[in-house]
N, C-alpha and C positions, 0 to 999 in steps of 0.2 A: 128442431129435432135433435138436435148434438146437443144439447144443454147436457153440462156434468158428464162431457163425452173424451177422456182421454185414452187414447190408442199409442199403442207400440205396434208397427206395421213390422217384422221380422220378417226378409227374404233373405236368404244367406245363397242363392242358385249364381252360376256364372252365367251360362247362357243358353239363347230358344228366345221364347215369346215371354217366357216368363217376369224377364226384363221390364219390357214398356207396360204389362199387365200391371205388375207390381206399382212400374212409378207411377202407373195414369193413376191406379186404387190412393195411392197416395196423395198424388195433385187432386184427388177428384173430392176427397175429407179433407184437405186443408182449405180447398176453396168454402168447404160446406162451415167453417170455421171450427173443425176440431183439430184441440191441439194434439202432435201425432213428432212422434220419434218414430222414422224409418232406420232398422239397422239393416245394413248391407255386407256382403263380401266385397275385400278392397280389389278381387280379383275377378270380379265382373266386368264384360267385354262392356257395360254402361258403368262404367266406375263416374266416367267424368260425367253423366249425366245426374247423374244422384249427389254427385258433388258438388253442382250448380241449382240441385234443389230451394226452395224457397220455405221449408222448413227443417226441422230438426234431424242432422244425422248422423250414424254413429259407423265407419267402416270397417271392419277388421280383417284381417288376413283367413281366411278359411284352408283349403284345401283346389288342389288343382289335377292331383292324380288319387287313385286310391290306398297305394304308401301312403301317399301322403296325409290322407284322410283318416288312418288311423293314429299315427304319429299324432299329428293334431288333436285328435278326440280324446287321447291315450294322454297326452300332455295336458288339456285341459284349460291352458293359458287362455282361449279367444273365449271358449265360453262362460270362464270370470269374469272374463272383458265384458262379454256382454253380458251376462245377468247384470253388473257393476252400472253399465248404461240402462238398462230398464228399472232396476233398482231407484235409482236417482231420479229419474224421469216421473216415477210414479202412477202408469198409466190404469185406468180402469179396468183393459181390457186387452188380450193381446190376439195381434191378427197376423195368420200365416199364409198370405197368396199360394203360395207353392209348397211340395213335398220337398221335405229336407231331412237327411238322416240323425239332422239335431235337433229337429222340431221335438220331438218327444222327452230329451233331455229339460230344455227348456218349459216344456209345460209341466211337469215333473216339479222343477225347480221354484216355479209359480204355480203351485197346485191351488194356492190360494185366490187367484185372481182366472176368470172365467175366459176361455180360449176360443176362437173362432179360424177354424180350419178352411180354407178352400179347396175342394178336391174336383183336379180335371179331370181326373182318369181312375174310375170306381174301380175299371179293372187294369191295370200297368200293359201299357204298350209292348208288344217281344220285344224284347232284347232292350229294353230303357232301364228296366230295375233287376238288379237279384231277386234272390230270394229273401238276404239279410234286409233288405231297404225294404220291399213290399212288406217283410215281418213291421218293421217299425213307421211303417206307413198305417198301416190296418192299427197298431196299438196308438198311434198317436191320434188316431179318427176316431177311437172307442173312449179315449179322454176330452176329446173338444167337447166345449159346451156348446155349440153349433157347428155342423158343416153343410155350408156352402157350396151345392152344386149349382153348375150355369144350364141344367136341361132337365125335362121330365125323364127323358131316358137313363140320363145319366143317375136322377134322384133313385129312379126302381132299382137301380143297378145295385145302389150304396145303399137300400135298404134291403138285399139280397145277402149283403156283407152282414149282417145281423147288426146296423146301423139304427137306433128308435126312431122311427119317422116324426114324433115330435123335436127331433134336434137335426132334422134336413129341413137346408131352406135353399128355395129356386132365386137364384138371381143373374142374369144375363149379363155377368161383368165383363165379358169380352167385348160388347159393344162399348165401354171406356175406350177403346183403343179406336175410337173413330179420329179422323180429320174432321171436324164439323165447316170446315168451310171449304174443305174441296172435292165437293161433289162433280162441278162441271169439270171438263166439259165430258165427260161421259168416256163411250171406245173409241179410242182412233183404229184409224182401219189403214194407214197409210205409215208401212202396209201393214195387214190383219194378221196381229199379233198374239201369241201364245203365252203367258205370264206365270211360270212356278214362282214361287216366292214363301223362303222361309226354310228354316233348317232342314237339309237333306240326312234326312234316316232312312232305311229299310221299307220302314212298315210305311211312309208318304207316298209309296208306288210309283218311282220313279220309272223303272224298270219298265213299266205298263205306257205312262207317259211318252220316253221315248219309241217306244213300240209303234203307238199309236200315230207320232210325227211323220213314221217312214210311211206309214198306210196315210196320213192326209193327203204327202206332198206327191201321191199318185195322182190325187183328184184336185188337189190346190197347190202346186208347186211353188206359189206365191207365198205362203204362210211363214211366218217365224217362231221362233220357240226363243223365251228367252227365261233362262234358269240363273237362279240368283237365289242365293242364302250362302249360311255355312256350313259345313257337315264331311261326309264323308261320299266323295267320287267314286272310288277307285272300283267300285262293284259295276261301275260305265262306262269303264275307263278306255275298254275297246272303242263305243259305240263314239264317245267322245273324241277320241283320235281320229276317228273318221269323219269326223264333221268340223274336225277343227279348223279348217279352214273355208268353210261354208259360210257365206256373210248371213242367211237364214238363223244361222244358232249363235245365241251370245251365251254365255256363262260367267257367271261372276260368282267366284266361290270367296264369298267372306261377309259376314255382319254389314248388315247395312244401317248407319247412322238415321236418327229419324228426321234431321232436317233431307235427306237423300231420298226418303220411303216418296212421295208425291211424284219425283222428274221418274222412279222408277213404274208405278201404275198409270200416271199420264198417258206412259208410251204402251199400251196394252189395249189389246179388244177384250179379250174377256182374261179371267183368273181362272185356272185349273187347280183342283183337290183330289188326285187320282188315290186319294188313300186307302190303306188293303186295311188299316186299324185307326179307327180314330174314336173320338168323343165328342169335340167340336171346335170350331175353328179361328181364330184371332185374323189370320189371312183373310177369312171370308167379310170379316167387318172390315178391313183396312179397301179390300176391292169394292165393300158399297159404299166407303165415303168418297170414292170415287167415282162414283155410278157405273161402276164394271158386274154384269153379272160373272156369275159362277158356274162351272162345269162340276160337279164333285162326284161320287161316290155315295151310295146311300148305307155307310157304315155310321154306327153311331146316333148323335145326335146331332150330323149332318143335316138331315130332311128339315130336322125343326129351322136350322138357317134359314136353308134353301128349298124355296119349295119351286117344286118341277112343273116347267111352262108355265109360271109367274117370276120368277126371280132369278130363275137359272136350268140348269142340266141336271139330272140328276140321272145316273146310270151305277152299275153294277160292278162292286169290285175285281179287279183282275180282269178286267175284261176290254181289251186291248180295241175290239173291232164299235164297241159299243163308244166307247172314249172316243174312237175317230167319229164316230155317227154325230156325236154330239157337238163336236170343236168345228165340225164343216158344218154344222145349221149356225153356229153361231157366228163364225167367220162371213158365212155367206149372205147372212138375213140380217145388213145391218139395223132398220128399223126394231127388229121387231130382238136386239138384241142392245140397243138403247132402251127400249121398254122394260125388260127381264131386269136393266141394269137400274132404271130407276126406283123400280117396283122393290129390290133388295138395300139400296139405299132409306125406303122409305119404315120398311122393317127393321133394318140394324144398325143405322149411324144416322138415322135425324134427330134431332133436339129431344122428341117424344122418348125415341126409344131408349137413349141415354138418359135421361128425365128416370125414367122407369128403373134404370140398371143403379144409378145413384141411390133412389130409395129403397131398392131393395136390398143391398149392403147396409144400410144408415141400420135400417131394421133388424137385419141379422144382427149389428153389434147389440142394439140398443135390446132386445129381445137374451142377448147372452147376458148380458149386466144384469135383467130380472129375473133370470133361471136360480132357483134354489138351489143354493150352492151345498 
């Protein structure tokens, strides 16, 4: 199916999910045997994993604040650099994992050669984009010649943006981001453990999260909470002081490498998504390749992950008493929360489902290459 398939994989993002999404998209077409120039920022928190890549890469300095950002853009240097790298490369087609505020520049640049956009978020999470960025998000998705959403919900959304529903295509690429061999051994309960994991923002509910910890450990004072990613504390900073010395709560505020992602879900009963804004989730496939089900939030196209009493929790944003309800049946009912875990495992990181998420990208490109240009 890649026959006559050459790809420029373009992420220019530092960091989030966007990282491992990007490189799996890439490991996952080069295994497929298409030849693929991934270009990167040299200033992504995965620098050195895309530098160890197994095919072609091109990195360049981007931006790290937003001075910065226009200086950069204003100057112009990186992105000669890189048309200069995709120029030479020659690729059939160019693919954009992520929003970026130069993706549009870029397609602009190669108006001649047919674009394929992925968009996680039809509508911008509070406080993630401006207004200038959502401007050129929404113009850089009115020139793709495909966008790639991962959900049915997510697809109505982007055809609400006055998106042509013949140039929306559903492909479940977050399930790339599986471990396909570490599924077992499932939840440890020893002891029954709490798992955030992944960038702390506003809109993740953390707030709620911890809320919800102080109303468990009335009824299970045995539970743990173990919060881990990168982002911003300081809006918990009281609640955090308080517990900081509680062997119950661990915290690890910083990027976690991917050979580390596995000793960190091991040690988990279930994974929690207390999100007030989402769309869908890279965390919830990483806890099925581990057979953990999921507590979440039914914002988004959460449900379509997890579906409630087969594969996980599914309760109500901002709702603090509800969150507890559901983290004590899961803590409690170890059976029948090994089942939930394997039952989500079986929807989003087995062989099939991946099998599924591969051809559905292959399609998108190879479908943008025979759009009437």
């Amino acid at each position: 199916m890649s026959q006559g398939l050459r790809v420029a994989l373009i992420y220019l993002g530092r960091r989030g999910m966007g990282n491992p999404l990007s490189f799996t998209m890439a490991q996952t077409l080069h295994k497929q045997g298409v030849p693929l120039l991934a270009v990167t920022s040299s200033f992504s928190e995965a620098a050195s994993l895309w530098a160890k890549a197994p095919f072609s890469t091109l990195a360049l300095p981007t931006y790290r604040h937003l001075s910065e950002m226009l200086l950069t853009t204003l100057q112009g240097q990186a992105l000669r650099r890189i048309a200069e790298g995709v120029v030479a490369f020659q690729p059939d087609v160019l693919l954009f994992p992520m929003f970026h505020p130069w993706n549009l520049w870029l397609q602009r640049r190669f108006a001649h050669l047919p674009s394929v956009t992925v968009v996680h978020d039809p509508h911008p999470h509070p406080m993630f984009y401006d207004r200038l960025a959502a401007r050129l998000e929404h113009l850089s998705l009115r020139r793709a010649t495909r966008c790639v959403t991962l959900s049915n919900a997510m697809a109505q959304a982007l055809a609400q943006r006055g998106i042509p529903a013949e140039r929306i295509e559903i492909a479940p690429l977050e399930r790339l981001l599986a471990f396909p061999e570490a599924r077992l051994p499932g939840p440890s309960f020893a002891p029954p453990t709490v798992l955030f994991f992944g960038r702390i923002t506003r809109y993740k509910g953390v707030a709620y999260l911890l809320d919800a910890m102080e109303r468990l450990w009335q009824r299970l004072p045995e539970a743990h909470l173990h919060l881990i990613g990168s982002g911003d504390l300081n809006p918990y900073s009281a609640w955090l002081q308080r517990y900081q010395d509680d062997p119950r709560v661990q915290v690890r505020q910083t990027w976690v490498p991917e050979e580390e992602i596995p000793s960190v879900f091991r040690g988990a009963s279930v994974v929690v998504l207390p999100y007030t804004s989402a769309t869908q989730s890279g965390v919830a496939v990483l806890a099925a390749s581990f057979g953990l089900p999921v507590v979440a939030t039914t914002m988004g196209a959460l449900p379509e992950q997890v579906e409630d009493g087969v594969s996980g929790w599914l309760v109500p944003p901002a709702d603090a008493a509800a969150l507890t309800a559901a983290l004590f049946q899961a803590l409690t009912q170890p059976e029948e929360t090994q089942r939930r875990g394997h039952a989500l495992w079986k929807r989003l990181a087995s062989p099939a489902a991946q099998a599924e998420a591969v051809q559905a990208i292959l399609q998108a490109l190879q479908r943008a290459m025979a759009a009437p240009g």
